[in-house]
C-alpha positions in Angstrom: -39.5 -37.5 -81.1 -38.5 -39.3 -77.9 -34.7 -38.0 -76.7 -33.5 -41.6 -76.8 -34.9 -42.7 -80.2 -31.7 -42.3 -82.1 -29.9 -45.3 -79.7 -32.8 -47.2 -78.6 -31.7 -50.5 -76.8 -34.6 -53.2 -77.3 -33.0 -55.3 -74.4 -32.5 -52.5 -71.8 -36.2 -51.6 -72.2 -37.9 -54.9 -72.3 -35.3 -55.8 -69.0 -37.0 -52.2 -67.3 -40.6 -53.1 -68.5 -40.0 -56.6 -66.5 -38.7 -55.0 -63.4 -41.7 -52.6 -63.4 -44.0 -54.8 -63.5 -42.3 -57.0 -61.0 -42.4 -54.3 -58.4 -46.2 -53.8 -59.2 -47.1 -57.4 -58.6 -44.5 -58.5 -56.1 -44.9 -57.7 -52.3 -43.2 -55.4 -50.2 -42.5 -58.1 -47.1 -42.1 -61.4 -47.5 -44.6 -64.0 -46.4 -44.7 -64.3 -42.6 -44.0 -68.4 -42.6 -40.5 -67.5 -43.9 -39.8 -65.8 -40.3 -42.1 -67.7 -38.2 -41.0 -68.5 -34.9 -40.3 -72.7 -34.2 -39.7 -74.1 -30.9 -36.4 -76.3 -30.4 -36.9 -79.8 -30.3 -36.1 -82.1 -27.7 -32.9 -83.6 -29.7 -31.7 -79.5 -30.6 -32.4 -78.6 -26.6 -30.5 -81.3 -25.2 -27.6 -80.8 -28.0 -27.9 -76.7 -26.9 -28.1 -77.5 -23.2 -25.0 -79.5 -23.0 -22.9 -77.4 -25.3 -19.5 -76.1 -23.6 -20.8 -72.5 -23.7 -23.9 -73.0 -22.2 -22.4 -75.2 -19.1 -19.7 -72.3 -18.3 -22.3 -69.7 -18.3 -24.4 -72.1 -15.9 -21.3 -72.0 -13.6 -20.6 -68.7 -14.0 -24.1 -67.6 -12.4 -24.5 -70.1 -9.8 -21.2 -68.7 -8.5 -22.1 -65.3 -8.7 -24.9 -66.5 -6.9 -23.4 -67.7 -4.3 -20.6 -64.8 -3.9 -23.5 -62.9 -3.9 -25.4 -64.6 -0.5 -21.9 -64.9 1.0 -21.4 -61.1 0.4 -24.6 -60.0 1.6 -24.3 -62.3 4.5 -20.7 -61.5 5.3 -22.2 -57.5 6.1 -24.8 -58.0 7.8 -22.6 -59.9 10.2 -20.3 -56.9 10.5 -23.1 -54.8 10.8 -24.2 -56.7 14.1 -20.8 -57.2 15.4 -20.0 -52.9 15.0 -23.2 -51.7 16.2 -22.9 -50.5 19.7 -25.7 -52.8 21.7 -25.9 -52.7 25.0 -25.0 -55.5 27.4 -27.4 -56.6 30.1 -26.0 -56.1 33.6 -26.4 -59.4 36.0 -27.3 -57.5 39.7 -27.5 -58.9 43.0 -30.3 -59.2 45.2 -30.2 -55.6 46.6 -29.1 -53.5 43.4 -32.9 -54.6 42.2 -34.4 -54.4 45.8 -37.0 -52.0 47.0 -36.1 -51.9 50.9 -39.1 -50.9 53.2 -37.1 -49.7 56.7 -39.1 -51.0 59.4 -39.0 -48.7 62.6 -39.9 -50.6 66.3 -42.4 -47.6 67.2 -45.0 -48.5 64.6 -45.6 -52.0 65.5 -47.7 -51.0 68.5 -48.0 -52.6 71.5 -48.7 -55.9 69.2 -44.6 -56.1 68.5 -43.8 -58.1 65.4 -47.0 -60.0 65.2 -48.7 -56.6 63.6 -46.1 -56.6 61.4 -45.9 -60.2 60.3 -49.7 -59.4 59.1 -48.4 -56.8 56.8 -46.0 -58.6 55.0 -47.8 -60.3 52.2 -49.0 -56.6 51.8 -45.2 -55.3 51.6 -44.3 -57.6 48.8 -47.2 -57.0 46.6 -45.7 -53.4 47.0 -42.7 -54.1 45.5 -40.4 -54.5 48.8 -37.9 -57.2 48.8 -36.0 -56.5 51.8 -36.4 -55.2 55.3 -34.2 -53.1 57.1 -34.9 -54.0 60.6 -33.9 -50.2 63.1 -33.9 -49.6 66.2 -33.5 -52.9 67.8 -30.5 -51.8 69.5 -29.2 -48.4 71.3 -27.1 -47.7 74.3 -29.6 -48.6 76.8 -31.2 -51.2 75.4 -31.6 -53.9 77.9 -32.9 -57.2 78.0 -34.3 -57.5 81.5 -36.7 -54.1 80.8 -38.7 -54.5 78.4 -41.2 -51.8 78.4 -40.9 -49.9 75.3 -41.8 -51.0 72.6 -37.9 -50.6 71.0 -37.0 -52.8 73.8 -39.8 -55.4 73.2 -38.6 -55.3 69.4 -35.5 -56.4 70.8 -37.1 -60.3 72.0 -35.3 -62.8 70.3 -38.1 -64.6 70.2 -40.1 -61.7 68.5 -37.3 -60.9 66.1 -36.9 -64.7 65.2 -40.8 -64.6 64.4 -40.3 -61.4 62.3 -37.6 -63.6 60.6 -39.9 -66.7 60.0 -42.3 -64.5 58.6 -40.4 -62.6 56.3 -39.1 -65.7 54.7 -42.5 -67.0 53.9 -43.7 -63.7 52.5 -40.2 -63.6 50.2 -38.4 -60.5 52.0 -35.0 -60.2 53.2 -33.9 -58.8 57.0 -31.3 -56.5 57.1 -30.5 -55.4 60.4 -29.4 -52.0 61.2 -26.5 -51.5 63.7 -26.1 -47.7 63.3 -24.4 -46.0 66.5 -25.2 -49.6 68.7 -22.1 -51.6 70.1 -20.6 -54.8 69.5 -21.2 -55.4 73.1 -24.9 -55.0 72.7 -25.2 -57.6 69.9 -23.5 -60.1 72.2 -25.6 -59.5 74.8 -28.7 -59.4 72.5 -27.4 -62.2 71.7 -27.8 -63.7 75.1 -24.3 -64.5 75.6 -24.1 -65.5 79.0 -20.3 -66.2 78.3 -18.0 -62.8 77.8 -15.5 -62.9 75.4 -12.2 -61.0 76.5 -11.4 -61.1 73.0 -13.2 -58.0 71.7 -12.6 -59.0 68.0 -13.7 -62.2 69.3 -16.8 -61.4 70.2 -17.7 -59.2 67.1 -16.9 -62.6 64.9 -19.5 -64.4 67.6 -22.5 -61.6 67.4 -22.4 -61.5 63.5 -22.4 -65.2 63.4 -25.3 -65.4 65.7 -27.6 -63.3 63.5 -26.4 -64.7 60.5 -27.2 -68.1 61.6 -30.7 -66.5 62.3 -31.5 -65.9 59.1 -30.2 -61.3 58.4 -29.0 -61.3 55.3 -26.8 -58.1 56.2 -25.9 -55.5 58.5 -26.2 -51.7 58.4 -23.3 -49.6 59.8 -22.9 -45.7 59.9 -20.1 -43.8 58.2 -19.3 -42.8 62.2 -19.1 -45.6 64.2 -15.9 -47.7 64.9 -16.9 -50.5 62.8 -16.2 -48.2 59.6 -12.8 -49.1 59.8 -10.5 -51.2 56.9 -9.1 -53.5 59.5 -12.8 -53.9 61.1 -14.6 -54.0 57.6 -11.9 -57.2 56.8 -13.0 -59.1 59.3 -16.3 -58.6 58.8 -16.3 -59.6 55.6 -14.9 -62.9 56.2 -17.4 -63.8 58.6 -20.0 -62.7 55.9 -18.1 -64.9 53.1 -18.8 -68.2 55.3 -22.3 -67.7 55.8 -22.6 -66.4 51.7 -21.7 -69.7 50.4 -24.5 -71.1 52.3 -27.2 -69.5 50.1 -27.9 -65.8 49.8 -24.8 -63.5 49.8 -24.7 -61.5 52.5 -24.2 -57.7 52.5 -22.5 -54.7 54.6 -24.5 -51.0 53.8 -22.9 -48.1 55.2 -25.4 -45.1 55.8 -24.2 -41.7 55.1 -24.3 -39.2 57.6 -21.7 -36.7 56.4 -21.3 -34.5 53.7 -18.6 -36.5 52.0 -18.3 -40.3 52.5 -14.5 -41.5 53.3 -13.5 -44.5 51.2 -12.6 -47.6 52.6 -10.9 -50.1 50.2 -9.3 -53.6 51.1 -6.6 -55.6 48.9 -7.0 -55.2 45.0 -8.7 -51.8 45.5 -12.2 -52.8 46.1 -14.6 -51.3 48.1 -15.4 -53.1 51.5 -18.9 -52.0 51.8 -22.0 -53.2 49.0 -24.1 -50.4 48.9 -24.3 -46.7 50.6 -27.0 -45.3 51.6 -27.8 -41.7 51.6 -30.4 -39.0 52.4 -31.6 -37.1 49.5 -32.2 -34.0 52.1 -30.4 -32.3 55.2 -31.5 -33.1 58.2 -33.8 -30.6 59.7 -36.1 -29.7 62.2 -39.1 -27.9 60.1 -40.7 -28.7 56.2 -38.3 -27.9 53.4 -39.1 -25.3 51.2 -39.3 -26.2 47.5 -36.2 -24.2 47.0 -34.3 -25.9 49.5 -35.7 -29.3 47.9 -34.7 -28.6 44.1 -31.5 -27.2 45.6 -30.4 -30.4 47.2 -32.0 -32.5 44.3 -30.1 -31.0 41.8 -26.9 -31.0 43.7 -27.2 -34.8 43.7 -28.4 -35.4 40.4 -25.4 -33.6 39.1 -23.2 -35.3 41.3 -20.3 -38.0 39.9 -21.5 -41.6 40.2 -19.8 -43.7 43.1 -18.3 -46.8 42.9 -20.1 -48.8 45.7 -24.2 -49.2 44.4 -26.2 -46.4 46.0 -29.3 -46.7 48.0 -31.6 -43.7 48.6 -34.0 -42.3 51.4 -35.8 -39.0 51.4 -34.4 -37.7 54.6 -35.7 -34.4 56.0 -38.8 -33.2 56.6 -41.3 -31.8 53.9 -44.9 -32.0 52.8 -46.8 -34.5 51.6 -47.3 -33.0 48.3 -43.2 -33.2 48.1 -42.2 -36.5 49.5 -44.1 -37.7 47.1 -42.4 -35.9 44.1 -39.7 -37.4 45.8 -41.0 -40.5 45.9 -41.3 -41.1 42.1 -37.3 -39.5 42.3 -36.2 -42.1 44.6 -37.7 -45.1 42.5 -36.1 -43.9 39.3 -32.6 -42.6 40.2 -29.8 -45.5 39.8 -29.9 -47.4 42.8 -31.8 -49.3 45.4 -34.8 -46.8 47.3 -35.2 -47.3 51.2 -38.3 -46.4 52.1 -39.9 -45.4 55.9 -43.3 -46.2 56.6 -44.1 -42.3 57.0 -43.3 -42.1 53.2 -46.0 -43.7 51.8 -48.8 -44.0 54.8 -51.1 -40.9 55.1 -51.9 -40.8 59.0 -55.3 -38.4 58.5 -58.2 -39.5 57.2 -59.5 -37.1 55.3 -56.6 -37.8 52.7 -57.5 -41.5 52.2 -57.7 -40.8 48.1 -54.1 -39.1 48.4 -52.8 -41.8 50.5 -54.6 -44.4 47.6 -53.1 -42.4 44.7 -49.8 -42.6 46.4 -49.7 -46.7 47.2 -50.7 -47.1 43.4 -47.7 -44.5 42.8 -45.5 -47.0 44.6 -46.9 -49.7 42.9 -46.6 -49.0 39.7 -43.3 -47.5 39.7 -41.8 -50.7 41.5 -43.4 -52.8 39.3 -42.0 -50.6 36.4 -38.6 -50.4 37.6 -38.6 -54.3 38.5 -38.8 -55.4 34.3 -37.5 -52.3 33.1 -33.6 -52.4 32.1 -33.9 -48.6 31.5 -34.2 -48.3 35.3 -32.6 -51.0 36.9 -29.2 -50.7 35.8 -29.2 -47.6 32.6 -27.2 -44.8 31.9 -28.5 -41.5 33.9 -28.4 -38.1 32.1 -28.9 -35.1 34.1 -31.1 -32.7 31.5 -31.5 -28.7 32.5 -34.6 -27.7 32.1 -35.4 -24.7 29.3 -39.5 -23.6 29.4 -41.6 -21.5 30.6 -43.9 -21.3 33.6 -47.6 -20.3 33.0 -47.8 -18.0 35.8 -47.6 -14.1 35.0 -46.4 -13.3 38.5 -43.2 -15.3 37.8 -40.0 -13.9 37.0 -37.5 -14.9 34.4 -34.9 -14.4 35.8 -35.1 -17.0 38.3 -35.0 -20.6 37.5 -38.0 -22.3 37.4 -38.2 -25.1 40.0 -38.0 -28.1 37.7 -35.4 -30.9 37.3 -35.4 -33.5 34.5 -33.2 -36.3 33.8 -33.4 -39.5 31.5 -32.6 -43.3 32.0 -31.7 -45.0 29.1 -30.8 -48.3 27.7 -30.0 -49.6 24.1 -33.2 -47.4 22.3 -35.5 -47.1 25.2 -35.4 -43.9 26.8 -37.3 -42.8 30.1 -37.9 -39.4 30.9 -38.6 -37.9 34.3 -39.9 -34.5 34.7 -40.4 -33.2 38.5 -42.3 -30.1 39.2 -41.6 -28.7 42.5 -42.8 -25.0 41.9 -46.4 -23.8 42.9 -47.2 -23.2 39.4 -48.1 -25.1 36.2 -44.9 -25.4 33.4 -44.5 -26.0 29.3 -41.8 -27.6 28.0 -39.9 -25.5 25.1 -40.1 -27.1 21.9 -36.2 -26.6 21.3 -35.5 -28.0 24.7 -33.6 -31.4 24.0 -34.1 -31.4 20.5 -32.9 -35.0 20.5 -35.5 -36.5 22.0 -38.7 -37.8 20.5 -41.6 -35.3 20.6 -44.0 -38.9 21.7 -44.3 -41.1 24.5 -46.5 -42.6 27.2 -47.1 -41.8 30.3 -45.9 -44.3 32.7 -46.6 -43.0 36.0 -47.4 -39.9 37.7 -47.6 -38.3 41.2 -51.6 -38.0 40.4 -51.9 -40.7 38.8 -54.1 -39.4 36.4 -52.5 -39.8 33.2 -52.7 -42.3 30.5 -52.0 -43.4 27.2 -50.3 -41.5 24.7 -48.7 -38.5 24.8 -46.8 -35.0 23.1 -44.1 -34.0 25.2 -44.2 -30.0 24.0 -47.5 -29.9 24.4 -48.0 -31.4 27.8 -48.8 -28.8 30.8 -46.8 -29.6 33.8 -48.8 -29.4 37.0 -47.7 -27.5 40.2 -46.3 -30.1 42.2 -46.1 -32.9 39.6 -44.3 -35.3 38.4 -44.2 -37.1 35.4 -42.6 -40.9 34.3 -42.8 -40.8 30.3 -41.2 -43.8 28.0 -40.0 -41.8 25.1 -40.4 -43.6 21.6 -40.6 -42.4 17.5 -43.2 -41.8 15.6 -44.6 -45.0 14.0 -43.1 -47.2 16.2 -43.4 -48.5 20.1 -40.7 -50.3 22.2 
């Protein structure tokens, strides 16, 4: 007998029976029209699309849009203005000048004429200006004209040299160093003597002004180095400077230390110095006495008057021209002598090659490069090792470095003045980029690419790399 039997509810059951079978027969999910997706209508998009809630939330992301662009822009702008850029420097004709000091001996007995024939040769060297020696000393004389410093001294050869350097492009600077004012009048060919010694200063300058010098050349020693003498100098230079080409006063350095001169405002009376890079001396240098005086300069204060630089004393060839590449990449203007870059034997006409295209290159280099025209100079001590058993460690190896920069190009200079072959140490400047390419070198026999703790530093070598990171070139 069934457990419920005794209270049996006919209408309970038959409602259970009905629900059973409903969930047999009905499905679990409703059919899928019911939830089918319909597109809105024109009339419901319209009536959606111009509802207030729809039109604030359209304003609402156009002007966080905008806030957005102006946000974005308002930082990089910032950006730009903070970072540290650096700010081209506008020079005058002889802070980018290669002078070429012409000397009255190696004309020959030709005079100027030889030299007018090498002018167009000079320039395509890199020389823009001329610094015209020996044209005067204290017993020059213009009735004896036998020498050939004397017949340098012609007017009418000088004015020819003048001529001629204007149509090839160069500038004539002539050098007064230990000569007299008296001598430039009478070279001059003032018939008429001044009694007026300032006088006649004022009338010598004007004269080879108006002949076309675009400066004059004084020694720290002679009387003209003077404030009061320097003053008037200057204003004779001013008149002729508004003319055209601004004229210039270079005081060479003979001294140890240069003495100041300074007019009104404190500036500096004199555009450029000019200094030896070696002692004077009677014999070759050793390479000691070289990297001594090198590095005594390179670690040297700057100056406030624009430097110019000659090599000086007397060394090999294999040197002068490690000083060569020196000269062309310091700050400042080179001055070079003819004896510099000409080879006299012939059995070194590939050495005396090698070292034209040296000069070439370098002043073409130096000419479009803002690193070395007018960047900052670091001084950087060497730390490597030399490849020769035989050397001790102790002493320091014979090699000077330093680096021109400006804004993210770098320029490194490595100079070699030891008999034997050098490896950087990998730790050495750590800053630096490991990569670059070789720019120039005293051999010129490098090129392309390069890894700077890898590379093998010849005896007697020197190297001109532009630095740059990996995966990229400036």
């Amino acid at each position: 007998m069934p457990l419920n039997a005794g209270n049996h509810d006919p209408v309970q059951g038959k409602a259970l029976s009905d629900a059973e079978e409903a969930s047999e027969t009905t499905p679990l999910l409703p059919p899928a029209s019911v939830y089918s997706w319909q597109p809105l209508t024109k009339q419901e998009l319209e009536a959606a699309a111009g509802s207030p809630e729809w039109r604030a939330t359209r304003h609402y992301l156009v002007l966080a849009f905008w806030l957005t662009w102006v946000t974005m822009l308002a930082a990089a702008c910032t950006i730009v203005v903070l970072s540290p850029r650096p700010v081209p420097t506008c020079l005058k004709w002889w802070q980018k000048s290669l002078f070429y000091r012409l000397q009255p001996e190696l004309t020959g007995s030709e005079g100027n004429n030889a030299v007018s024939d090498h002018l167009l040769h000079l320039q395509s060297l890199g020389v823009g200006a001329l610094i015209l020696e020996g044209v005067f000393h204290k017993k020059a004389s213009l009735t004896n004209l036998s020498t050939p410093t004397e017949n340098l001294a012609a007017l009418a050869q000088i004015q020819h040299l003048f001529m001629e350097s204007k149509k090839a492009g160069l500038r004539v600077v002539l050098d007064l160093c230990k000569a007299t004012l008296l001598e430039l009048e009478e070279a001059a060919w003032n018939s008429d003597r001044l009694s007026n010694y300032s006088s006649a200063e004022k009338h010598a300058l004007r004269f080879w002004l108006e002949q076309g010098v675009a400066g004059f050349v004084i020694c720290d020693t002679d009387e003209a180095y003077s404030e009061e003498t320097l003053l008037e100098w200057r204003g004779v230079l001013e008149e002729f400077g508004h003319r055209g080409v601004k004229k210039i006063i270079v005081v060479k350095q003979t001294s140890d230390v240069l003495r100041p001169i300074r007019g009104s405002n404190n500036v500096t009376l004199v555009n450029m110095v000019l200094k030896s890079i070696l002692p004077k001396s009677h014999h070759h240098l050793s390479a000691d006495e070289v990297v001594h005086a090198v590095e005594a300069w390179l670690q040297m204060s700057p100056e406030e008057a624009w430097s110019g630089w000659s090599i000086g004393g007397k060394v090999s060839h294999e040197l002068k021209r490690l000083l060569l590449v020196l000269m062309m990449t310091l700050p400042g203007s080179p001055a070079l002598q003819h004896k510099d870059i000409i080879n006299q034997t012939k059995s070194q006409k590939t050495e005396h090659s090698a070292t034209v295209a040296l000069l070439t290159t370098l002043s073409h280099s130096k000419a479009k490069e803002e690193a070395l025209l007018y960047g900052s100079f670091t001084f950087l001590p060497v730390n490597g090792s030399s490849n020769s058993s035989s050397n001790s460690s102790s002493s320091p190896a014979p090699v000077l470095a330093f680096l021109r920069s400006w804004g993210c190009v770098q320029f490194l200079i490595l100079l070699n003045f030891g008999s034997d072959s050098y490896t950087l140490d990998p730790a050495w400047a750590s800053s630096l980029p490991e990569k670059g390419v070789f720019v120039a070198s005293t051999g010129m026999n490098h090129l392309g690419s390069m890894s700077l703790f890898s590379f093998n530093l010849q005896p007697r070598e020197a190297i001109v790399v532009k630095l740059f990171k990996a995966g990229s070139y400036s």
